[in-house]
Gaussian input, Z-matrix of N, CA and C with variables (Angstrom, degrees):
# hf/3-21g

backbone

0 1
 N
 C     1     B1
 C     2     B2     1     A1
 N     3     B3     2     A2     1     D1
 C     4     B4     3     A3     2     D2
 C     5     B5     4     A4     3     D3
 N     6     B6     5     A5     4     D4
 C     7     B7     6     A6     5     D5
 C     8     B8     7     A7     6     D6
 N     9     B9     8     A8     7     D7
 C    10    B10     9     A9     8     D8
 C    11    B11    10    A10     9     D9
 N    12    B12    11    A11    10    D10
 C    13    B13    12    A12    11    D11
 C    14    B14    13    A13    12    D12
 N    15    B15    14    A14    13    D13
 C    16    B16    15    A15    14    D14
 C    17    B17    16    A16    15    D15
 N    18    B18    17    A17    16    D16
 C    19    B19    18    A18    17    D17
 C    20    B20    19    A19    18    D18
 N    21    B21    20    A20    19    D19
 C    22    B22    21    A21    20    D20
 C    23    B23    22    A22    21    D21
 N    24    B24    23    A23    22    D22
 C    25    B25    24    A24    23    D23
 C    26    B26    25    A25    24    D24
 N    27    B27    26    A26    25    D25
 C    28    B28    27    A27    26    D26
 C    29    B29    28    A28    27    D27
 N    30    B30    29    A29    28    D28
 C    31    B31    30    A30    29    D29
 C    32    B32    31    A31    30    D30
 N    33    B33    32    A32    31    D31
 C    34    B34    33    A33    32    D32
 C    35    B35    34    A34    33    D33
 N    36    B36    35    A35    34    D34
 C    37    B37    36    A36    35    D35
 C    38    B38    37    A37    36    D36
 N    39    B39    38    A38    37    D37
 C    40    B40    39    A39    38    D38
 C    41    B41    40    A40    39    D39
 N    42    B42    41    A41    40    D40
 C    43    B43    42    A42    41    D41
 C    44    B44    43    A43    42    D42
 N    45    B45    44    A44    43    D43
 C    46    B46    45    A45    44    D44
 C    47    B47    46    A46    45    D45
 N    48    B48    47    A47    46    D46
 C    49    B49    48    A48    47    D47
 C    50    B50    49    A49    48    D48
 N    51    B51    50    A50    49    D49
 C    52    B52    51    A51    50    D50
 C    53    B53    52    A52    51    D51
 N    54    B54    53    A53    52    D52
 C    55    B55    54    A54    53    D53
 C    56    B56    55    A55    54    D54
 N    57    B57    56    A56    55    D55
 C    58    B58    57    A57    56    D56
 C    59    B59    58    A58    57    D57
 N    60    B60    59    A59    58    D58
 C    61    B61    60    A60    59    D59
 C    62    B62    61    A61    60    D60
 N    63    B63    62    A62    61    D61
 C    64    B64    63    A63    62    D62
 C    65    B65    64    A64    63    D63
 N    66    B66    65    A65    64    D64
 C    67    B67    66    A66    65    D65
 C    68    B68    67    A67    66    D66
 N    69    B69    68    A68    67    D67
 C    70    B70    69    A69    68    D68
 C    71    B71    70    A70    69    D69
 N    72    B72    71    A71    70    D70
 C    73    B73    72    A72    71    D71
 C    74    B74    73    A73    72    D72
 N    75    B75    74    A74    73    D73
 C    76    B76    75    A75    74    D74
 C    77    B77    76    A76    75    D75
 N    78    B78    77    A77    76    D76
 C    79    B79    78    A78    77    D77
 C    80    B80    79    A79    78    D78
 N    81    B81    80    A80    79    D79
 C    82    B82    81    A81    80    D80
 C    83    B83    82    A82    81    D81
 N    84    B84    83    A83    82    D82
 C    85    B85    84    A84    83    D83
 C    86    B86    85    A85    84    D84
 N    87    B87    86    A86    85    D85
 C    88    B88    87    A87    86    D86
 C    89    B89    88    A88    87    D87
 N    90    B90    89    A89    88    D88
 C    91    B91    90    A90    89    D89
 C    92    B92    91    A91    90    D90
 N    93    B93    92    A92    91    D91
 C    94    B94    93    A93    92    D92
 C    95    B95    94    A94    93    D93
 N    96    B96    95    A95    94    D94
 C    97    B97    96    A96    95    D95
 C    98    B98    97    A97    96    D96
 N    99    B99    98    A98    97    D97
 C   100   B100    99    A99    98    D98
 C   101   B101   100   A100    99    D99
 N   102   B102   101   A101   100   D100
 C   103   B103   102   A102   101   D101
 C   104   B104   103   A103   102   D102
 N   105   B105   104   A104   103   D103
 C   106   B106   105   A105   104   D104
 C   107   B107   106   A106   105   D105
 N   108   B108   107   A107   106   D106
 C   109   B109   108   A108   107   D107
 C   110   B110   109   A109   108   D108
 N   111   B111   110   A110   109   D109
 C   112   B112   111   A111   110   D110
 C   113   B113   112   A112   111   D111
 N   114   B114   113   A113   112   D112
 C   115   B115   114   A114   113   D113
 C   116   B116   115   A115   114   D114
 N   117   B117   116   A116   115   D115
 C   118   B118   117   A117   116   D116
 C   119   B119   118   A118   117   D117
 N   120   B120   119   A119   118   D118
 C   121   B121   120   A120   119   D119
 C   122   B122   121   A121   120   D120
 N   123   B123   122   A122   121   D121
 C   124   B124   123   A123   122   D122
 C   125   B125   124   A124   123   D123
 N   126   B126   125   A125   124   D124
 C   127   B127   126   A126   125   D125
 C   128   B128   127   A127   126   D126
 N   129   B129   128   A128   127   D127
 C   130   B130   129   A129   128   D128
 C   131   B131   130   A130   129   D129
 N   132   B132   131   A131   130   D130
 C   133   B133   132   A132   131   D131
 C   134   B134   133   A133   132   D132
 N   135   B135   134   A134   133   D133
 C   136   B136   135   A135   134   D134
 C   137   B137   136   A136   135   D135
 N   138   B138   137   A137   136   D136
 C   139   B139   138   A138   137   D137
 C   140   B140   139   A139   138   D138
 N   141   B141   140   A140   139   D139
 C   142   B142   141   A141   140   D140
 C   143   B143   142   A142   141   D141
 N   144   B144   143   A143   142   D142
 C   145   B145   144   A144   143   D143
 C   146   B146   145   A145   144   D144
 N   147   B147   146   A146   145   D145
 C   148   B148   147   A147   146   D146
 C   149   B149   148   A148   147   D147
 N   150   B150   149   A149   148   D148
 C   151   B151   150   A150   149   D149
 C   152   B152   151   A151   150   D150
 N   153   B153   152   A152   151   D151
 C   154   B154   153   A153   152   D152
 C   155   B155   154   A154   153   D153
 N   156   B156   155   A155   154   D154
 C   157   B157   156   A156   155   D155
 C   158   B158   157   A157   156   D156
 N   159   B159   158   A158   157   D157
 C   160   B160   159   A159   158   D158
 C   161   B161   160   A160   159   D159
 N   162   B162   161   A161   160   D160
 C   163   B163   162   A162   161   D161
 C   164   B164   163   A163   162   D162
 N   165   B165   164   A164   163   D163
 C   166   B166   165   A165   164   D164
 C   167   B167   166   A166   165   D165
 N   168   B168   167   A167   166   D166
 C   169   B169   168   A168   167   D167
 C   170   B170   169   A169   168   D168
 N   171   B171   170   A170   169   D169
 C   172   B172   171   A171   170   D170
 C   173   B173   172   A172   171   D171
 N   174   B174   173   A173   172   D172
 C   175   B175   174   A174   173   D173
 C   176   B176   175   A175   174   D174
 N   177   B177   176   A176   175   D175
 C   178   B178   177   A177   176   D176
 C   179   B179   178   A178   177   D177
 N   180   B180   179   A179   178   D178
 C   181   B181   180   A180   179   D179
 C   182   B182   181   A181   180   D180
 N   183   B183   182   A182   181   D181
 C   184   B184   183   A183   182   D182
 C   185   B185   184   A184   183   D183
 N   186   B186   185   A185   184   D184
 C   187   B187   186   A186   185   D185
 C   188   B188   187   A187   186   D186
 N   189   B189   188   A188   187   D187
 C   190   B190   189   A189   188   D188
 C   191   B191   190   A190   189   D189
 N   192   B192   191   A191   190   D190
 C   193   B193   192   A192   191   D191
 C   194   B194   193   A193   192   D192
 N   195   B195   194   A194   193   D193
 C   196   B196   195   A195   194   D194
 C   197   B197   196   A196   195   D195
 N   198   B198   197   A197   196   D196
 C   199   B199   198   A198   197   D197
 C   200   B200   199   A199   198   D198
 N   201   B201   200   A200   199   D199
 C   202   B202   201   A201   200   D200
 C   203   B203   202   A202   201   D201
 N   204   B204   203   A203   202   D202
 C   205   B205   204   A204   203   D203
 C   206   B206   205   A205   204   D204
 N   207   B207   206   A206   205   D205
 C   208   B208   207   A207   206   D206
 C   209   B209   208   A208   207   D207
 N   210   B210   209   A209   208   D208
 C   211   B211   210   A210   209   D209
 C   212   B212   211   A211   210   D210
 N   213   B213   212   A212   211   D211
 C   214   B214   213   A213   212   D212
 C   215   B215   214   A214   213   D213
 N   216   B216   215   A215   214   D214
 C   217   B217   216   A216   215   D215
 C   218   B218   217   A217   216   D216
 N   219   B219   218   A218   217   D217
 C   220   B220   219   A219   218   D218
 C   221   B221   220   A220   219   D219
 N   222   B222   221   A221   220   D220
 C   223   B223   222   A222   221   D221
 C   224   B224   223   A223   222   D222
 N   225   B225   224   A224   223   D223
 C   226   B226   225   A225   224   D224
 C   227   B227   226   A226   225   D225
 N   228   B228   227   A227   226   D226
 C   229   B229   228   A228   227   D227
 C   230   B230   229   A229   228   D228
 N   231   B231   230   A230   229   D229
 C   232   B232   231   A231   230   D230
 C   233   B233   232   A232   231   D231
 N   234   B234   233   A233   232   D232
 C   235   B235   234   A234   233   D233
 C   236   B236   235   A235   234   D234
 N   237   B237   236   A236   235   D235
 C   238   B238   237   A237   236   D236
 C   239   B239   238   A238   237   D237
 N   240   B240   239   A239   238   D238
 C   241   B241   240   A240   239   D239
 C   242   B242   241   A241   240   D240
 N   243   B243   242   A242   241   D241
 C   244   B244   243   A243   242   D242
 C   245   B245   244   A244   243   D243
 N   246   B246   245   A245   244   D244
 C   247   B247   246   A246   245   D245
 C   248   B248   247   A247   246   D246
 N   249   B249   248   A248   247   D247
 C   250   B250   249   A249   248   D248
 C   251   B251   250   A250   249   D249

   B1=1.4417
   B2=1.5229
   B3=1.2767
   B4=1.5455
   B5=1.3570
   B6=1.4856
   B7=1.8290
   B8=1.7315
   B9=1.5734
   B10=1.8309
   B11=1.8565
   B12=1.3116
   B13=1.3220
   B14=1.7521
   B15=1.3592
   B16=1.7969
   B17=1.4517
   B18=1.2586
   B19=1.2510
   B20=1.7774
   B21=0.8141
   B22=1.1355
   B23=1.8464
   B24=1.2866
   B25=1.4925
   B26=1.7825
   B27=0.9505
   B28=1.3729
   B29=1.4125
   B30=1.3258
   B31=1.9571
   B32=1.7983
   B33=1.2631
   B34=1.7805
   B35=1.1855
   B36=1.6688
   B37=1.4321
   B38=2.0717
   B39=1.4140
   B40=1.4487
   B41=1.9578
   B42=1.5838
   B43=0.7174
   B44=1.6786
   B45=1.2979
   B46=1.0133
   B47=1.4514
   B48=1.6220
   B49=1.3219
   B50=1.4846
   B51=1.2640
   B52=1.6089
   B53=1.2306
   B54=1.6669
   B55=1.0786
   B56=1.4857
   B57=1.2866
   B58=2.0904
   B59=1.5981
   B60=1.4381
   B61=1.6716
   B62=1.9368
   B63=1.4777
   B64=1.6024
   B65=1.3598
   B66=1.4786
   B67=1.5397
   B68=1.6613
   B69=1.1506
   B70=1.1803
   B71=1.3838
   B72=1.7078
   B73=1.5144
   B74=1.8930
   B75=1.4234
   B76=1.0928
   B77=1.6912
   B78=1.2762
   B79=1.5756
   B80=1.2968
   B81=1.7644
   B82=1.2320
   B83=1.7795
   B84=0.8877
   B85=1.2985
   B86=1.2063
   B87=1.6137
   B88=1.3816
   B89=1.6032
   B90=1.0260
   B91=1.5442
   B92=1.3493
   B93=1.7388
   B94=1.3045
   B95=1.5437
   B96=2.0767
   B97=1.1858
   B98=1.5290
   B99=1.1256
   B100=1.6510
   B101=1.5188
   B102=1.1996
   B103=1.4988
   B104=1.1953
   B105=1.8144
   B106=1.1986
   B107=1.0478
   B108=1.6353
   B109=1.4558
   B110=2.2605
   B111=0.7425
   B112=2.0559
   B113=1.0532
   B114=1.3348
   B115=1.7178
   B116=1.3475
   B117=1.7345
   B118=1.3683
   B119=1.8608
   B120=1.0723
   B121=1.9631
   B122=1.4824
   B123=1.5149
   B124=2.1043
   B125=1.1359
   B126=1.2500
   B127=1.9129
   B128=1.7074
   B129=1.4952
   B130=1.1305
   B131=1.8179
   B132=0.9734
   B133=1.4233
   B134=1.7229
   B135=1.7697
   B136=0.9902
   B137=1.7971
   B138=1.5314
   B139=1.5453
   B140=1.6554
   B141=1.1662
   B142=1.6280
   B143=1.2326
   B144=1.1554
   B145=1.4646
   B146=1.7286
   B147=1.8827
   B148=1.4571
   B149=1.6715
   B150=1.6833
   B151=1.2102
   B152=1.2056
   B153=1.7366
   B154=1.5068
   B155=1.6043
   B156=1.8812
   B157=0.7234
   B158=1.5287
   B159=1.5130
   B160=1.3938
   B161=2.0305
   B162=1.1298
   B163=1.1036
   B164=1.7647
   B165=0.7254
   B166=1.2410
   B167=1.7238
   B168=1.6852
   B169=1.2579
   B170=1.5746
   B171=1.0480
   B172=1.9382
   B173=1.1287
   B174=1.7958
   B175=1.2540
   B176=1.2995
   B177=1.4774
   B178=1.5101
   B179=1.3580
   B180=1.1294
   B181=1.7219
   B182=1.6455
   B183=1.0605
   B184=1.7321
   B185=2.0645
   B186=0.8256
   B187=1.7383
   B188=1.6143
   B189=1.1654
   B190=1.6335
   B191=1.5618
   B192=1.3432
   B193=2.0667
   B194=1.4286
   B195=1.4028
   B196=1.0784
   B197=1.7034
   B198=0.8524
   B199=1.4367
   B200=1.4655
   B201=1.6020
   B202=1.2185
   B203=2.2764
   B204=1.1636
   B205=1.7655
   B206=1.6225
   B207=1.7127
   B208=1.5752
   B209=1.2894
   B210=1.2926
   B211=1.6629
   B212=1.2574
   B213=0.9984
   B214=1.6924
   B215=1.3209
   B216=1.4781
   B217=1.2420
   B218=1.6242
   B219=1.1009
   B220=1.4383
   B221=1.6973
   B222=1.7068
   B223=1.1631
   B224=1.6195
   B225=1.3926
   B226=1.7578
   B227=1.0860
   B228=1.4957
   B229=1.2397
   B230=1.5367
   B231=1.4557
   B232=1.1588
   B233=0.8553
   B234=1.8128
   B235=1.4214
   B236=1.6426
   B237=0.8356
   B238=1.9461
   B239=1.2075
   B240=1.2732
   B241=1.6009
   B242=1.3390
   B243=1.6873
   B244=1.4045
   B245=1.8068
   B246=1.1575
   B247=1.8324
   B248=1.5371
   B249=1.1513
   B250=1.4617
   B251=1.5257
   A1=108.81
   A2=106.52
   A3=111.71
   A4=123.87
   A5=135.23
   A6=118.85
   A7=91.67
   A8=91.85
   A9=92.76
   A10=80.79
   A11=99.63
   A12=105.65
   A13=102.43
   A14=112.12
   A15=113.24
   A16=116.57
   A17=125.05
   A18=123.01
   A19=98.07
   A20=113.95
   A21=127.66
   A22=133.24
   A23=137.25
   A24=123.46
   A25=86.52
   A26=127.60
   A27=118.97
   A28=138.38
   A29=104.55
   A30=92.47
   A31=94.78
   A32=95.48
   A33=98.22
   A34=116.94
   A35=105.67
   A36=100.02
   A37=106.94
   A38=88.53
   A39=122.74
   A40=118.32
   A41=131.85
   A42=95.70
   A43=120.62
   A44=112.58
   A45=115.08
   A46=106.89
   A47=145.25
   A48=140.18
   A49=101.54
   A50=133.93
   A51=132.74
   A52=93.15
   A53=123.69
   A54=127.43
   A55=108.00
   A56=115.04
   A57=125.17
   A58=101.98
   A59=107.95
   A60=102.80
   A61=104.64
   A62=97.58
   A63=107.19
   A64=113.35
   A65=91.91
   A66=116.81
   A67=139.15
   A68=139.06
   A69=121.54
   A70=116.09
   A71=104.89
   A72=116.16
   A73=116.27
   A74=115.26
   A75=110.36
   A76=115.17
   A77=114.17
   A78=113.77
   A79=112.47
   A80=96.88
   A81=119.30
   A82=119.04
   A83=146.07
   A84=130.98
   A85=116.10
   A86=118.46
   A87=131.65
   A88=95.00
   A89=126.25
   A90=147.38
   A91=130.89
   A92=107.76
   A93=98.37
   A94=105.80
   A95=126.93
   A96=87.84
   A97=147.30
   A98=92.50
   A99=99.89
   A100=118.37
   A101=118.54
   A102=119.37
   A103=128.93
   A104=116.83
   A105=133.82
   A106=137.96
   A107=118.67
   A108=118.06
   A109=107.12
   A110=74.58
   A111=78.37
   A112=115.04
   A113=112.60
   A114=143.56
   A115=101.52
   A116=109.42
   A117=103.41
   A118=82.18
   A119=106.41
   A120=127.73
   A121=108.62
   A122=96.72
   A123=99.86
   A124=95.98
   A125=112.88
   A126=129.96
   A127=111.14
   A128=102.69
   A129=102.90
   A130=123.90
   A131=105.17
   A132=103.35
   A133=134.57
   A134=87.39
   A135=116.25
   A136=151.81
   A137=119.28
   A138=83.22
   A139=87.88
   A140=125.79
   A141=126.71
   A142=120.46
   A143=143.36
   A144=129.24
   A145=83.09
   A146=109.76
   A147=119.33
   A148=87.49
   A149=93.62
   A150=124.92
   A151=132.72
   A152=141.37
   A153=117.21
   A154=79.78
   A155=107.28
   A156=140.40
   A157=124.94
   A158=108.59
   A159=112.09
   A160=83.16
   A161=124.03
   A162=127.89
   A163=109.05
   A164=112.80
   A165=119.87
   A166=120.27
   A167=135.28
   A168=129.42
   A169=100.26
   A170=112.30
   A171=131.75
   A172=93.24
   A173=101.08
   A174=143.81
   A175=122.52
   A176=109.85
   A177=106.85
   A178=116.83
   A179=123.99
   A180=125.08
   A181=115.95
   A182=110.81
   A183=114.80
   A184=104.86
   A185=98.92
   A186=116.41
   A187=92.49
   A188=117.02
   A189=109.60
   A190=112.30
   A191=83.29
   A192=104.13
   A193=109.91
   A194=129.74
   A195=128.92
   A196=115.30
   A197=118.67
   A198=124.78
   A199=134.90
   A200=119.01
   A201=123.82
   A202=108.15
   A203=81.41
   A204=96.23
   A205=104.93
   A206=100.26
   A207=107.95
   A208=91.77
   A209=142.12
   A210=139.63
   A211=141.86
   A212=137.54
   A213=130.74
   A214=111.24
   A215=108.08
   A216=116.90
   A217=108.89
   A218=155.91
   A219=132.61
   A220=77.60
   A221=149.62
   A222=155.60
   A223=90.32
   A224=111.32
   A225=113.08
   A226=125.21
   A227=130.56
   A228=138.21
   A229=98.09
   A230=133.81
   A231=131.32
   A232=133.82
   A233=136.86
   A234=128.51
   A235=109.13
   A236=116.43
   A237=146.34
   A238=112.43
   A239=122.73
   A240=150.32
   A241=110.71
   A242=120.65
   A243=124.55
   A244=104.31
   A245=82.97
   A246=77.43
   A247=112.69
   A248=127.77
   A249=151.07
   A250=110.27
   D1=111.92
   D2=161.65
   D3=-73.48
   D4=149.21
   D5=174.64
   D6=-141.65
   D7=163.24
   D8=-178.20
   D9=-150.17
   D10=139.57
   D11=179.58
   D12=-124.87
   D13=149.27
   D14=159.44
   D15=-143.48
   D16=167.73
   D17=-177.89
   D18=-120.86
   D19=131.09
   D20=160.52
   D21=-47.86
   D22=159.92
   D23=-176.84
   D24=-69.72
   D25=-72.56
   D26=173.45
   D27=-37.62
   D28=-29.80
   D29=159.90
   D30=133.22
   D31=-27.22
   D32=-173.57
   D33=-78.45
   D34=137.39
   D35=-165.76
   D36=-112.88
   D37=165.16
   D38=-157.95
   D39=-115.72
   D40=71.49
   D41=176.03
   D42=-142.81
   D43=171.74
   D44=-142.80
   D45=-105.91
   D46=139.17
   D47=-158.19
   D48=-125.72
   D49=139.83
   D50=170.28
   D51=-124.42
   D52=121.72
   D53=162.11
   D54=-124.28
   D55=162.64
   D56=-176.86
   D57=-32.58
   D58=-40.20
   D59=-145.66
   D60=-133.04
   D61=-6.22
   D62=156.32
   D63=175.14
   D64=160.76
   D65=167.61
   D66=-68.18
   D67=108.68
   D68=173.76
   D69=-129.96
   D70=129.62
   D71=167.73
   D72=-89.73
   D73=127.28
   D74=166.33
   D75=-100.56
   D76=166.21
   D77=163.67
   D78=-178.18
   D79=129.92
   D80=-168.62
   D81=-65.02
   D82=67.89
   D83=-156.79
   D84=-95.59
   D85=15.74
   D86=139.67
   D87=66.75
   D88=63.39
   D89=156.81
   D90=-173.24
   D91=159.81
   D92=-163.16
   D93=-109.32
   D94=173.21
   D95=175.03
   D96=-77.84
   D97=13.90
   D98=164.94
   D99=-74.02
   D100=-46.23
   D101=178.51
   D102=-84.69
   D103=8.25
   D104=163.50
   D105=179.95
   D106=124.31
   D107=-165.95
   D108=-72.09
   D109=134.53
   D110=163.36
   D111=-145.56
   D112=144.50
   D113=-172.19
   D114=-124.96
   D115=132.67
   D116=-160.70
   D117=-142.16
   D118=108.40
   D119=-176.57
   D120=-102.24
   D121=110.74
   D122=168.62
   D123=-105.04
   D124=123.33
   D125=157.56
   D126=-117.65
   D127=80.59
   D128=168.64
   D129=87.34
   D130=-90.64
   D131=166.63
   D132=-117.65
   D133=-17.00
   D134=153.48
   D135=-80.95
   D136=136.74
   D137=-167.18
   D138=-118.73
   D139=165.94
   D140=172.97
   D141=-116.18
   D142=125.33
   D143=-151.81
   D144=-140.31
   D145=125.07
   D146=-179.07
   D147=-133.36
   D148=135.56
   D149=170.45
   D150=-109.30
   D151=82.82
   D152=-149.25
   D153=-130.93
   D154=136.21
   D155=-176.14
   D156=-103.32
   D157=-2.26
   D158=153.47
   D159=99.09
   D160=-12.24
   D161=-169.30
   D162=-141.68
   D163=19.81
   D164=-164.46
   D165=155.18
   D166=154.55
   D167=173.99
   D168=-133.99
   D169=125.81
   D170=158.62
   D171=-80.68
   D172=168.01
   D173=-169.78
   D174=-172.88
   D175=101.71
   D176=175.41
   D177=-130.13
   D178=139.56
   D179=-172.67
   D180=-121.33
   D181=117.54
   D182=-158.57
   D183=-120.74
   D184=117.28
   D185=-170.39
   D186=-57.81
   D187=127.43
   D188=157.27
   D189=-129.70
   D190=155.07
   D191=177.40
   D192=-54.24
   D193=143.66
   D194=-171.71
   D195=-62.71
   D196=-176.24
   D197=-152.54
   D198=85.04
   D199=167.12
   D200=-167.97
   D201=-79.27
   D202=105.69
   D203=-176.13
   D204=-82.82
   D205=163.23
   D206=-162.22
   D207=-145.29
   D208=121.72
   D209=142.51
   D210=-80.39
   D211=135.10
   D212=156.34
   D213=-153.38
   D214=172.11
   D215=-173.40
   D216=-113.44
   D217=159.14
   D218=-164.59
   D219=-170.89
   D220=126.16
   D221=99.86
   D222=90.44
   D223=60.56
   D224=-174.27
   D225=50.14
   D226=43.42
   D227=-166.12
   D228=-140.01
   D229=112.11
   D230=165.43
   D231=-89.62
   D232=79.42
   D233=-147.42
   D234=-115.81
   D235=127.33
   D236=172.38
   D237=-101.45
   D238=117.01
   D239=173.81
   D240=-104.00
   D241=126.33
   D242=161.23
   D243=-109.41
   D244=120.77
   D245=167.73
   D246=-103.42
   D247=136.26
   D248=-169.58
   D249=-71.64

């Protein structure tokens, strides 16, 4: 298992898992679902992850390894699965 971690200008962290048979990105986006809706879009190789806070909308777009990808959001945790 490979891992790659980052922190964000804001503090939230980002990291990334390589295992034999898949990929997984986590990310903290430090809310719950009450304090924010997110929409999380795979087109292909790409996945799009939108955050709107009723006060504002994010946008982040994260490249993934080929294979069949999976999203959810679970207690401010944005997690993406590639399976191999």
């Amino acid at each position: 298992m490979n891992t790659g971690q980052e922190a964000g200008s804001d503090g939230r962290m980002l990291r990334r898992y390589d295992y034999d048979d898949s990929w997984v990105l986590a990310a903290d986006i430090g809310a719950s679902a009450n304090d924010v809706d997110v929409d999380i879009d795979i087109v292909g190789t790409t996945a799009i992850v939108v955050a709107d806070t009723g006060s504002g909308v994010t946008e982040a777009e994260f490249e993934l390894p080929d294979g069949d990808a999976t999203a959810e959001v679970r207690n401010g945790v944005v997690t993406i699965e590639v399976d191999r």
